[in-house]
MARPARO-904587 format. One record per residue (C-alpha): residue in three letters; x, y, z. Coordinates in steps of 0.2 Angstrom, whole numbers, padded with zeros to 4 digits, always signed. Example, Ala and Ser with C-alpha at 12.3 -4.5 7.8 and 13.67 -1.06 7.14 Angstrom:
2
ALA+0062-0022+0039
SER+0068-0005+0036
//
This chain:
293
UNK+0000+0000+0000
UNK+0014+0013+0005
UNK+0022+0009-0011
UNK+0006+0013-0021
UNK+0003+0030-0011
UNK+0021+0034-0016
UNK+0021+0030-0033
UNK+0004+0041-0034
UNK+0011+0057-0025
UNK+0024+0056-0037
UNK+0014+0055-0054
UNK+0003+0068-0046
UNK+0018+0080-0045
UNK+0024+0077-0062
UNK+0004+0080-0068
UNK+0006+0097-0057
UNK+0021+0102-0067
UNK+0015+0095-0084
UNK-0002+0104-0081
UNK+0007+0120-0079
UNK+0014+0120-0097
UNK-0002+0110-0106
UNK-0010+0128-0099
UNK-0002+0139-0107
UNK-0003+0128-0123
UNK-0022+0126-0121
UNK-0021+0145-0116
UNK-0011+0151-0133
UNK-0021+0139-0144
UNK-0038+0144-0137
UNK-0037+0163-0139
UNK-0023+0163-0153
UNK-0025+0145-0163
UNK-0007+0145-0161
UNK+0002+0125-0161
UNK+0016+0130-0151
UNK+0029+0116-0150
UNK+0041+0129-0141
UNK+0031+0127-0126
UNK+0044+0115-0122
UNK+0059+0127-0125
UNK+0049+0138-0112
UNK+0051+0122-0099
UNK+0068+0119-0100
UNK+0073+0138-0102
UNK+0062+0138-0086
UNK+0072+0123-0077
UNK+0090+0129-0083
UNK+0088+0147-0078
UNK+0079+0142-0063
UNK+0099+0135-0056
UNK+0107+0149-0062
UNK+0095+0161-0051
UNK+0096+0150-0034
UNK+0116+0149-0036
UNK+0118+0167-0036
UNK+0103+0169-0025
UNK+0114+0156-0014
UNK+0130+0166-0017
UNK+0123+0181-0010
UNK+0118+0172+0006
UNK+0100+0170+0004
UNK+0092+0158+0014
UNK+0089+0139+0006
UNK+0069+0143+0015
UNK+0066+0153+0001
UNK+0071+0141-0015
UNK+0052+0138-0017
UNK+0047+0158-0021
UNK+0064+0159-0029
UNK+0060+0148-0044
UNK+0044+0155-0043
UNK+0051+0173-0045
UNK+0063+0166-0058
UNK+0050+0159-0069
UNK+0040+0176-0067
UNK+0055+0184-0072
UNK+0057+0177-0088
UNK+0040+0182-0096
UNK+0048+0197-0103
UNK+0053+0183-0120
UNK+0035+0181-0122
UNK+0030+0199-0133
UNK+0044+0198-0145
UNK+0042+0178-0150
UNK+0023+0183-0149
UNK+0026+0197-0162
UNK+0037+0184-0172
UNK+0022+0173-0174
UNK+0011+0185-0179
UNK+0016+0182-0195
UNK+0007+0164-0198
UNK-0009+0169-0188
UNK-0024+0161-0197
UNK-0011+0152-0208
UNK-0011+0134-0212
UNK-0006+0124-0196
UNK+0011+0117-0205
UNK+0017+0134-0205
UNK+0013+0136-0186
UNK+0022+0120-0183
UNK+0038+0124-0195
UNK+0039+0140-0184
UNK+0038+0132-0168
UNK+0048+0120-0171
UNK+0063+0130-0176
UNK+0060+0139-0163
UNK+0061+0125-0153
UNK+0080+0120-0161
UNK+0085+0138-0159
UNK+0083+0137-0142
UNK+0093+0121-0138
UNK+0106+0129-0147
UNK+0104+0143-0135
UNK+0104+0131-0121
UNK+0122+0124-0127
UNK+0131+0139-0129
UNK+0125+0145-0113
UNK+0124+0133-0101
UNK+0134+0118-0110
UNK+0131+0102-0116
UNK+0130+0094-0097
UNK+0114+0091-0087
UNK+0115+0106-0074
UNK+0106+0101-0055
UNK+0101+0108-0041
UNK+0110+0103-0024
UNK+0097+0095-0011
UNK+0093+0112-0002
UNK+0074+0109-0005
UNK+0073+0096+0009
UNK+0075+0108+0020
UNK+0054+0108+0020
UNK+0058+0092+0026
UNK+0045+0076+0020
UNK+0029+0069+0025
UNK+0032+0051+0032
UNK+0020+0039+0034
UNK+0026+0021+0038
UNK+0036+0017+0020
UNK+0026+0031+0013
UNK+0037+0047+0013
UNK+0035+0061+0000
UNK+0045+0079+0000
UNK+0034+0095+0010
UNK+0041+0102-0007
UNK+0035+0091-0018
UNK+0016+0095-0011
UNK+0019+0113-0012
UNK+0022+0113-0029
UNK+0005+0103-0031
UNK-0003+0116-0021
UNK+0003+0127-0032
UNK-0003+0119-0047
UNK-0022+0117-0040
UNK-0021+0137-0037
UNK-0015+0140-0053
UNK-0030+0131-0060
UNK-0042+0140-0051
UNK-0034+0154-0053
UNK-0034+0154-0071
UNK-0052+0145-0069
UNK-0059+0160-0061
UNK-0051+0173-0070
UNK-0057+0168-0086
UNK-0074+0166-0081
UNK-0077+0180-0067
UNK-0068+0196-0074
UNK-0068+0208-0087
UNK-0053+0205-0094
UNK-0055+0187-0094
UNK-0072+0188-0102
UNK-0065+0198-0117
UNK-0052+0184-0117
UNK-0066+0172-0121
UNK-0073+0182-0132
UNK-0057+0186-0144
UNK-0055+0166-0145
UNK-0074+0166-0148
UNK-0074+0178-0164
UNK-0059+0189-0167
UNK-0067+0201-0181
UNK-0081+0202-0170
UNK-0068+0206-0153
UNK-0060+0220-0166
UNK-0077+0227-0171
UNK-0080+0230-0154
UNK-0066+0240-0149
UNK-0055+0227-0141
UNK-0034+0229-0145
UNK-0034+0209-0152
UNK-0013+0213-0154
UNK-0011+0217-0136
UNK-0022+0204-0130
UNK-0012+0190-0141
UNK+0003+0195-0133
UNK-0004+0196-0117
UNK-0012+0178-0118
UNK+0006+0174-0125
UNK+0016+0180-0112
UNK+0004+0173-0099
UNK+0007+0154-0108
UNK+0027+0159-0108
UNK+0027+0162-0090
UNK+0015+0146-0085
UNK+0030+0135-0095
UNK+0046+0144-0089
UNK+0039+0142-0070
UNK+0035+0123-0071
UNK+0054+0120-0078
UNK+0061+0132-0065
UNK+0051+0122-0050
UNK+0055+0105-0057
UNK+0072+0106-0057
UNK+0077+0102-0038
UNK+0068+0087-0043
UNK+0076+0084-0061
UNK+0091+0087-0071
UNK+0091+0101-0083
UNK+0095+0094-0099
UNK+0097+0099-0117
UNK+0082+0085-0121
UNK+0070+0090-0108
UNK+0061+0100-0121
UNK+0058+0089-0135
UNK+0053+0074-0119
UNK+0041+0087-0111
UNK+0033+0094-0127
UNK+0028+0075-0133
UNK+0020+0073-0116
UNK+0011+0089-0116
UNK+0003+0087-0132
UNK+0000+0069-0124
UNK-0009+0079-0111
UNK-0019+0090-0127
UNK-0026+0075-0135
UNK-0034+0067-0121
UNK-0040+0082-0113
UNK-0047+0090-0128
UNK-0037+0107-0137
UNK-0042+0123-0131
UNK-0051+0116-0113
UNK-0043+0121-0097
UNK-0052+0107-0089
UNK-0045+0095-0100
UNK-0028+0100-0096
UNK-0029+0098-0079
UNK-0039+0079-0082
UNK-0027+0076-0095
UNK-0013+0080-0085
UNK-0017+0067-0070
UNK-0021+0056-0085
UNK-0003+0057-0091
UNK+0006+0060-0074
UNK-0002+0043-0066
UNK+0002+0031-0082
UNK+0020+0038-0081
UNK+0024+0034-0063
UNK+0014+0016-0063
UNK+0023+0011-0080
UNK+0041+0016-0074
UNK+0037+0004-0057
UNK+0029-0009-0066
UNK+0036-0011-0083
UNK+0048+0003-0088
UNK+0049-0002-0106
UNK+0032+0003-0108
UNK+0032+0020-0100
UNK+0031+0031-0117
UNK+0021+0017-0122
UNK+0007+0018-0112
UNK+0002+0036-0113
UNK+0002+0032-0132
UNK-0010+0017-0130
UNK-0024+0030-0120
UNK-0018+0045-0133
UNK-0022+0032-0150
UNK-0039+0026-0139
UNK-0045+0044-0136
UNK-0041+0047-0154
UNK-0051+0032-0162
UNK-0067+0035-0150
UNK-0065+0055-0146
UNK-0059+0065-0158
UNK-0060+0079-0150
UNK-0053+0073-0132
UNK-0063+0070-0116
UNK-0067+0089-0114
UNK-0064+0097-0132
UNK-0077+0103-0142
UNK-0081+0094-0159
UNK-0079+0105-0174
UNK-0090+0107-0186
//
């Protein structure tokens, strides 16, 4: 039984951070209809930025108590990326889909080479600082306090964006731009400042799940292909453009990972393709998407 309940609070903390990045992917499509492979790029830009902060942070004497808010501060930092790579893909807005993907994706290589000549070749870490919020223990069970805080944070991200979207001003306009942008236009509303708003905001949701994952995991110059595959994972089964189905999708994906790797680690990237081709064949449009017509 402990090894159950630990194998679950570890797939739930990988969902947390894979819902944080299939958000802001859901987020950019549903306002923009912008396929954006460089969400990944975001993650590990997040992740590898993230060290780089805490060491000098460390290097200046800050206390290891506040590596949680931190990485959280470091992925903030970073959104200042997302208005000029949302200007660049203005350029294949209502454009065929293969064009969004080319851009993306070279986007996506652009970045890694970024990555290299920055940081190196070599997975950069975190030291293990982040125990210092010690662990829950129960019996065999025994999971990281940081590790639940970043879930925490995950759940108030969702509601958060949840509420915004549905009970403000701003939010409401949001929904109506990915509703009917000439209409949005008619109306008044500046559609270029709220792309690169809606952009920036998905930019930021990536960069901060990579920047909290990292005292968890190794950044790498292949975390951002890996994470993209399982985010888009996350899009299918959820359903593009639904919230909802992000955060179902995400605990879809999350669990499968941690079960397979304990119980058959060969089938790990197997299994999450086994739901994704099922929700495929019998919904099209994923669990919570909308059918087109």
């Amino acid at each position: 039984m402990s090894a159950f309940a630990n194998v679950l609070a570890g797939g739930v903390f990988h969902a947390a951070v894979l819902f944080l990045v299939a958000a802001g992917l859901q987020l950019v499509f549903g306002v923009q209809k912008i396929v954006n492979l460089a969400c990944g790029s975001f993650y590990a830009l997040g992740a590898y930025f993230g060290i780089t902060f805490i060491g000098y942070a460390t290097a200046l004497g800050v206390s290891a108590w506040l590596i949680l808010p931190g990485l959280i501060v470091s992925g903030l930092l970073l959104g200042f990326i997302g208005p000029p790579i949302e200007r660049m893909l203005r350029s294949v807005y209502g454009r065929d889909e293969s064009f969004q993907l080319l851009l993306t994706f070279a986007l996506v290589l652009m970045f890694q080479d970024a990555f290299r000549f920055i940081w190196g070749s070599n997975p950069r870490t975190l030291d293990s600082s982040y125990l210092i919020y010690g662990t829950v223990s129960a019996g065999d069970f025994s999971v990281p306090v940081y590790n639940l805080l970043v879930i925490a944070a995950a759940i108030l991200t969702a509601a958060g964006l949840g509420a915004f979207l549905r009970r403000t001003n701003y939010g409401r306009i949001l929904r109506a731009t990915a509703e009917n942008r000439a209409m949005a236009e008619a109306l008044g509303v500046d559609v270029r400042k709220i792309y690169s708003v809606v952009f920036t905001v998905g930019t930021v949701l990536g960069t901060m799940a990579g920047a909290l994952v990292v005292p968890t995991a190794a950044a790498s110059l292949d975390m951002a292909i890996e994470f993209v595959v399982e985010a888009f994972a996350v899009v299918v089964i959820g359903g593009l453009g639904s919230m909802r189905g992000a955060l179902v999708g995400a605990l879809i994906v999350g669990l499968i990972r941690g079960y397979s790797i304990v119980i058959f680690p060969e089938l790990e990237v197997l299994a999450i393709y086994v739901i994704v081709i099922a929700v495929l064949i019998f919904r099209p449009s994923g669990l919570f998407g909308r059918a087109q017509a």
